[in-house]
Steps between C-alpha positions, in 0.01 A plus 500: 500500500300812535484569098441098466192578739376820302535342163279153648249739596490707155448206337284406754210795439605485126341176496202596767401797275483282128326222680208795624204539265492831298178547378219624654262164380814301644547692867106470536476157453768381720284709775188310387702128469609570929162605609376215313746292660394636830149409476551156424674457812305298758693605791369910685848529650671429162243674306520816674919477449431419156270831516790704657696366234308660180412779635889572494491350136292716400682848623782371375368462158328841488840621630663305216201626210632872636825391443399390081379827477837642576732278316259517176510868562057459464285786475251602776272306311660205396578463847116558592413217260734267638346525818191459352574187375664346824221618654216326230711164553525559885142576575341235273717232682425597883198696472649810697437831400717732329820573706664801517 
């Protein structure tokens, strides 16, 4: 039961991790598309979850454009760039500033 459990759950993040964007334009936009989301929302209460909700998005996909770096073995630079580009994409789309 135990290695029934273990092997559900491998699969499980197998197919989390292929279904997660992995490129920089990618992770930045589905930051943008929830913030977007969040301002159409009518609702504060929901909003504000909504909010709560990309702001997590977002770390996680900075965490995960780290993590592209690593498993593309990137330069310094190429890394750099990436986050350039998520940034470009993630500023024009909710007018914050750079983030850092």
């Amino acid at each position: 039961m135990k290695r029934l459990l273990i092997s559900i759950l491998s699969i499980a993040i197998t197919m989390l991790y292929s279904c997660t964007p992995k490129t920089p334009e990618k992770l930045a936009q589905t930051s943008c598309d929830c913030y977007k989301e969040a301002r159409s929302m009518h609702n504060t209460t929901k909003q504000l979850r909504k909010m709560d909700e990309c702001f997590s998005i977002v770390q996680a996909n900075l965490e995960r454009l780290q993590q592209l770096g690593i498993d593309n073995d990137w330069t310094p630079e190429q890394v750099q760039n990436a986050r350039l580009k998520f940034d470009k994409i993630y500023n024009n789309c909710n007018g914050n500033t750079n983030s850092k």
